[in-house]
C-alpha positions as CSV (number, residue, x, y, z in Angstrom):
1,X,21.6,7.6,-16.2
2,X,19.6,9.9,-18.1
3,X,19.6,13.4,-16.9
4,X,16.7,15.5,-15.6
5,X,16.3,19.0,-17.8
6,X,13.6,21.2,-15.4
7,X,12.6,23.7,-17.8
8,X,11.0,26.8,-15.8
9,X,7.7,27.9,-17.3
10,X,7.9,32.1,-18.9
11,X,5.1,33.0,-16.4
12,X,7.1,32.0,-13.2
13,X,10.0,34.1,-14.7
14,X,7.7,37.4,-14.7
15,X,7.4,38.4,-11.4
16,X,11.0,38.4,-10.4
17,X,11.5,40.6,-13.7
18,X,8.5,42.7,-12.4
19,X,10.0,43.4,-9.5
20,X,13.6,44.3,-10.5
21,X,11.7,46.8,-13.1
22,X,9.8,48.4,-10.1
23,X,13.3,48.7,-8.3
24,X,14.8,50.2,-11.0
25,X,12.4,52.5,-11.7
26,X,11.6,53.4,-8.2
27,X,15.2,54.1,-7.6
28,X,16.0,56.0,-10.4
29,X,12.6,58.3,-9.3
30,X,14.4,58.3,-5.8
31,X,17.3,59.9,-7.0
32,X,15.9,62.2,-10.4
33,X,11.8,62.6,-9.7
34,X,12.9,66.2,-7.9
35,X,14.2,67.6,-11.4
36,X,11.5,65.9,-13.3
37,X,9.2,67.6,-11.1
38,X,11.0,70.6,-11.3
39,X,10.6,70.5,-15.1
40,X,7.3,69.8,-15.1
41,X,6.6,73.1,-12.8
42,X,8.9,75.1,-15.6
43,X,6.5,73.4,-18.1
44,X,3.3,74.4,-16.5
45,X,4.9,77.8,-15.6
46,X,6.1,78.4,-19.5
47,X,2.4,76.9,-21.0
48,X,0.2,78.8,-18.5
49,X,1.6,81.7,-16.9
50,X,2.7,84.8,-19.2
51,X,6.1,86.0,-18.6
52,X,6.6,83.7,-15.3
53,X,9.6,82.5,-16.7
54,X,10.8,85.9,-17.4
55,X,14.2,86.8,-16.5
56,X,13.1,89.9,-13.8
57,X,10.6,86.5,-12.1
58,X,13.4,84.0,-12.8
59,X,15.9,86.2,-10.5
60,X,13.4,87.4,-8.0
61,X,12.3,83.7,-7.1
62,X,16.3,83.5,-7.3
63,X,17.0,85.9,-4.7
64,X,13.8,84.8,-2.7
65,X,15.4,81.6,-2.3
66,X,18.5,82.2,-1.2
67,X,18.3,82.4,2.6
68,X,16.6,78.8,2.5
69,X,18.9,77.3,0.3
70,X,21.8,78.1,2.1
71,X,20.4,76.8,5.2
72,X,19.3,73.9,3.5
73,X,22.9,73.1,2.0
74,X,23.9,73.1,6.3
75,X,21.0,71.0,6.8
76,X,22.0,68.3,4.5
77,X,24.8,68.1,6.0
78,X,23.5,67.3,9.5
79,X,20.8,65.1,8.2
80,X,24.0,63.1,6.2
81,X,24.8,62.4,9.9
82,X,21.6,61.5,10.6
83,X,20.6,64.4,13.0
84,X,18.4,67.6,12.6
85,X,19.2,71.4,13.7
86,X,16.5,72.9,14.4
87,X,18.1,75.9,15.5
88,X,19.1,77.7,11.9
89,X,16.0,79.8,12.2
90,X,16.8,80.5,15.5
91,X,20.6,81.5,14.5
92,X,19.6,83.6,11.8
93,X,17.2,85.9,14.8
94,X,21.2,85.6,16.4
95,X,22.9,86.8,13.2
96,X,20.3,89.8,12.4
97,X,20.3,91.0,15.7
98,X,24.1,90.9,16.1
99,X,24.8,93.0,12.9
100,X,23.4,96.3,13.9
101,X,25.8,96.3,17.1
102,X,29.2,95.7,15.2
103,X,28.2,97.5,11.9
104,X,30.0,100.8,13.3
105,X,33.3,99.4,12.9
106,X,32.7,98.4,9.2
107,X,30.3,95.6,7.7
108,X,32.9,92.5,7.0
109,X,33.6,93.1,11.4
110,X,29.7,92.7,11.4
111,X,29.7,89.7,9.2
112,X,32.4,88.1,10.6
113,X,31.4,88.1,14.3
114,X,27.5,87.1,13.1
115,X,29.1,84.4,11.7
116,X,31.1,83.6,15.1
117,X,28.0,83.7,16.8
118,X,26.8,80.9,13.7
119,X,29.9,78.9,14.6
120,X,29.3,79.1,18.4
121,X,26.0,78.3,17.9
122,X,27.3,74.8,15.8
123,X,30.0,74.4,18.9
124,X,26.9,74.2,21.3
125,X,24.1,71.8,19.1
126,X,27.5,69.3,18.1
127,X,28.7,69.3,21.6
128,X,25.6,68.2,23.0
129,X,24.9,65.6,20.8
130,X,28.6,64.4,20.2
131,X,30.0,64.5,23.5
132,X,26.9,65.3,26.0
133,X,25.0,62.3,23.8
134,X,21.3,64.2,23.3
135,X,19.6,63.2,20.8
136,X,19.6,65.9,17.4
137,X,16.3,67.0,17.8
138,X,16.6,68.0,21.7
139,X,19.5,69.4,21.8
140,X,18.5,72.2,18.7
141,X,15.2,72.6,19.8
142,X,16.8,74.2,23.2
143,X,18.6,76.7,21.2
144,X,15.4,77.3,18.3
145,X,13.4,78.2,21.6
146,X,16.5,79.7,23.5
147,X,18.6,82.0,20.4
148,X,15.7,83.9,19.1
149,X,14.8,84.9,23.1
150,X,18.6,85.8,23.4
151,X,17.9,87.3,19.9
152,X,15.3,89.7,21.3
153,X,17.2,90.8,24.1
154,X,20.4,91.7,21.7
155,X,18.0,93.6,19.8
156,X,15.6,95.5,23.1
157,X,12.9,93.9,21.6
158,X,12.9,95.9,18.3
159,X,13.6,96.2,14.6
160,X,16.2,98.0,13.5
161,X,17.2,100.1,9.7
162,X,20.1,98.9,8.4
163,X,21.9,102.6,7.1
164,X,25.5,100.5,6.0
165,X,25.9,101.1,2.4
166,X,28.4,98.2,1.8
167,X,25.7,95.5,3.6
168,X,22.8,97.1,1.5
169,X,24.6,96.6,-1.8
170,X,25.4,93.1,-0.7
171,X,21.8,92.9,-0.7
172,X,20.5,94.9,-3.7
173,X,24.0,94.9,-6.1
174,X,24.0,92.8,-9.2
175,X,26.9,91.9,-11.2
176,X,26.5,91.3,-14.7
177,X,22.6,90.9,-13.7
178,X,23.0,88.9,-11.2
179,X,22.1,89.5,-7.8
180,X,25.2,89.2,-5.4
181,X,23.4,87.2,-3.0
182,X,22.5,84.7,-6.1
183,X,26.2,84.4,-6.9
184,X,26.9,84.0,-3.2
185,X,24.9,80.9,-2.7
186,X,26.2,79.4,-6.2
187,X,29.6,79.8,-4.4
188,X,28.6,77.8,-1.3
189,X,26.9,75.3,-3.3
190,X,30.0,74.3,-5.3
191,X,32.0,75.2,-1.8
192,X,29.6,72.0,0.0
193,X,29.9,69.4,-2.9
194,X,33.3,69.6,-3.1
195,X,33.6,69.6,0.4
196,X,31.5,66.3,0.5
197,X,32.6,64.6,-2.4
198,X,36.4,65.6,-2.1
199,X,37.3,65.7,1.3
200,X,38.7,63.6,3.8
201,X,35.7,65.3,5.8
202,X,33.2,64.7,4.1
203,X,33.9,61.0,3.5
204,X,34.2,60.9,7.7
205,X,30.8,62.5,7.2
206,X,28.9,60.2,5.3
207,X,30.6,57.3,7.3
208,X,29.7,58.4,10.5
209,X,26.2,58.6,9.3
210,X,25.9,55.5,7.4
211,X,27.4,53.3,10.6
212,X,28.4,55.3,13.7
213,X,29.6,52.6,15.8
214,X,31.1,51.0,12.5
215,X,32.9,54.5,12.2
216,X,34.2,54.4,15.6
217,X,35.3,50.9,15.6
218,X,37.3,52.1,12.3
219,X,39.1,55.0,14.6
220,X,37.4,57.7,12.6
221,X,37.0,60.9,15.1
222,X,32.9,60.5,15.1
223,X,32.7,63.4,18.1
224,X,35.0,65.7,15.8
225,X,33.3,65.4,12.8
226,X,29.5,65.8,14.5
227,X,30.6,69.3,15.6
228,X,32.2,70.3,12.5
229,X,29.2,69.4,10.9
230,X,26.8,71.6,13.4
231,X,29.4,74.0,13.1
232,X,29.1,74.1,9.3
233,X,25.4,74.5,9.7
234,X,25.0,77.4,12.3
235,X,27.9,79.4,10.1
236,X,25.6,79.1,7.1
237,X,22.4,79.7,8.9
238,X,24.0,83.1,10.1
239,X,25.4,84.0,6.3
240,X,21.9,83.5,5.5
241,X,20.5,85.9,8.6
242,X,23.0,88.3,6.9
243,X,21.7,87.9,3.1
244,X,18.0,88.4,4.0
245,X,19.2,91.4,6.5
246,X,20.9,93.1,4.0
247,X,18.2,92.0,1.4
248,X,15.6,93.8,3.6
249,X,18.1,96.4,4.9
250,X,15.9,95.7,8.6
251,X,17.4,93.6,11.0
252,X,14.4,92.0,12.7
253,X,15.3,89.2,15.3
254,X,11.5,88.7,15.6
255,X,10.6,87.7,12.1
256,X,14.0,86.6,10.7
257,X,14.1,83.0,9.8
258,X,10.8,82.2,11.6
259,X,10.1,78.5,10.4
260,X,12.7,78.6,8.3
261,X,14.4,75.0,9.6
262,X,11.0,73.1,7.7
263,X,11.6,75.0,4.6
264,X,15.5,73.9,4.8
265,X,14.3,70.5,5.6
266,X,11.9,70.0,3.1
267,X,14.6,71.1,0.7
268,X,16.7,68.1,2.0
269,X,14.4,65.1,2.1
270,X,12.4,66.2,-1.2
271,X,15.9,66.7,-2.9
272,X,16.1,62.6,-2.4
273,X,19.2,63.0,1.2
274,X,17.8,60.2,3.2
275,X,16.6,61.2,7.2
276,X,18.4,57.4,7.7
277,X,21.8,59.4,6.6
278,X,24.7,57.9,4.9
279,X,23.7,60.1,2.1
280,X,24.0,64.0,1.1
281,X,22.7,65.0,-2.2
282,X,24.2,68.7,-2.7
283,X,22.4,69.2,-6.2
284,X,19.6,67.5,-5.1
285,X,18.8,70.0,-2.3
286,X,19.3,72.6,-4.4
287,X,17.1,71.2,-6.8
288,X,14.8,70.9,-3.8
289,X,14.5,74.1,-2.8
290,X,13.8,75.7,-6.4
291,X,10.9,73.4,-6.4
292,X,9.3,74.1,-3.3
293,X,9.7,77.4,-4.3
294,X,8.5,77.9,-7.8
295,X,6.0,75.6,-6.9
296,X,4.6,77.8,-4.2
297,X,4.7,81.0,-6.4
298,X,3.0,78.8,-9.1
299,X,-0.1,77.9,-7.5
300,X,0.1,81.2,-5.9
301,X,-0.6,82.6,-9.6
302,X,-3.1,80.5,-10.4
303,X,-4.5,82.0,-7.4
304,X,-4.8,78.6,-5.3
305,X,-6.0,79.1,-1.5
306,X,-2.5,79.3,0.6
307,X,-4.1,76.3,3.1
308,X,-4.5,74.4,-0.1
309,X,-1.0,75.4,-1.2
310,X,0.3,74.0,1.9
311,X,-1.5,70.6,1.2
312,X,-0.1,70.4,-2.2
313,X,3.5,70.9,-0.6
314,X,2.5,68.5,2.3
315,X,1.6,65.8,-0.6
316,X,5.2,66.5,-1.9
317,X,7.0,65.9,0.8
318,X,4.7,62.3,1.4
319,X,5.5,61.1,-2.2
320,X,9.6,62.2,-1.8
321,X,9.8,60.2,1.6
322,X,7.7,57.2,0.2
323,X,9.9,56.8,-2.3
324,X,13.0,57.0,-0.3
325,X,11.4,53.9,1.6
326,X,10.3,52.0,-1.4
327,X,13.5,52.6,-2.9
328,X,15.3,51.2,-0.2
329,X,12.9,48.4,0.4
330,X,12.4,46.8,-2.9
């Protein structure tokens, strides 16, 4: 019997190529557009703007930056488990306003019990959600409304100097031109990707936000390793109530990280973490927040209406999360 050859004609062939090429290229824009974009700000910055790229701008938007990336870096962390704190901004207010009251028996006892109140803070949000079973976003948006009213009351309601000399150089010090509080977030940067990508931890981490049932099924210790990770995140968003503290040597529970959990997640999601979690890209919130950044102070030099601003930086965030979803759906 002779047999049958079906040959397939080259124009049926083309739209199963066409859509592995949009795959591809929509996933590798997942991951990388944030540093092309970044780039392409630098570029516009270096063509356009005279001496924006300047070392003295370079490390100012550098220092400027700080306080939100180091949230952000907690934030990432909590989104990996597919949750929100939406108290950091709100545990900042905590950390400023503690400061002042401990700083007479030397700044590292200040910065250590700020940070307790961080870690506290983290013991409260992952409690509620871990063992309580309230969903992220509840559960920090008691304490965001909550901490900065406790805040106020640790403070009487008022701003006060900051005289320590060790927590101002903190703030204003450079070593070998560059600022301290630079250096200290370069620190937790490499101190949170090697915490994700090395540690027994962080592989719980991004298991427990990938499949949580799946995780507890396994025996991994989900409720544990939901409040280390708020932990985690309330210590950082106090370190960063210290650096912008001692950065403006005024401890202002009123004003201190006031909105500060959209800039942190911003950084996150435009950085290319997923909100679905499973995911946690360290460099890519960095890369995040440098963009959001720069970009801001860009269009702010080409003198760019701030409402508009905040449309461009809307628009950002749209294009990042669509393709996330295209990237997961093609």
């Amino acid at each position: 019997m002779a047999s049958t050859v079906v040959r397939t004609p080259p124009e049926a062939a083309a739209p199963a190529r066409s859509r592995f090429d949009r795959q591809r290229v929509t996933h590798w824009l997942s991951v990388n557009g944030v540093y092309v974009a970044l780039l392409l700000v630098l570029l516009v910055d270096g063509l356009f703007l005279d001496r924006f790229l300047s070392v003295n701008n370079l490390r100012t938007q550098l220092v400027q930056v700080v306080p939100v990336l180091i949230v952000a870096l907690g934030m990432a962390l909590v989104i990996g488990t597919e949750g929100i704190d939406l108290s950091v901004g709100a545990v900042m207010a905590l950390a400023a306003a503690i400061l002042p009251l401990y700083l007479g028996y030397g700044w590292p006892i200040a910065v250590l019990m700020a940070m307790l109140v961080g870690a506290l803070a983290g013991v409260l949000n992952g409690t509620l959600v871990a063992v309580v079973g309230v969903q992220p976003i509840v559960a920090t948006l008691a304490l965001l409304v909550g901490g900065r009213g406790l805040a106020l009351v640790l403070a009487d309601g008022q701003a006060k100097q900051i005289l320590d000399p060790g927590l101002i150089g903190f703030g204003s010090d450079r070593v070998l031109g560059i600022p301290k509080t630079v250096i200290l977030a370069v620190l937790l940067v490499l101190l949170v990707g090697f915490v994700v990508r090395r540690t027994t931890f962080g592989r719980q981490l991004l298991a427990v936000g990938g499949n949580p049932r799946a995780s507890r099924l396994a025996g991994l210790p989900v409720r544990r390793t939901l409040i280390g990770v708020y932990v985690i995140s309330g210590v950082l968003a106090a370190i960063a109530g210290v650096v912008i503290t001692a950065r403006l040597n005024y401890s202002d529970p009123s004003s201190v990280g006031t909105l500060v959990e959209l800039s942190a997640i911003t950084a996150v999601v435009v950085g290319g973490t997923p909100l679905s979690g499973g995911r946690v890209r360290v460099l890519g919130t960095v890369a995040g927040a440098l963009l959001m950044q720069l970009l801001g102070a860009t269009l702010n030099q080409f003198n760019v209406p701030d409402s508009t601003t905040r449309i461009i930086q809307a628009l950002v965030i749209l294009v990042a999360v669509g393709l996330q979803r295209s990237g997961r759906t093609t």
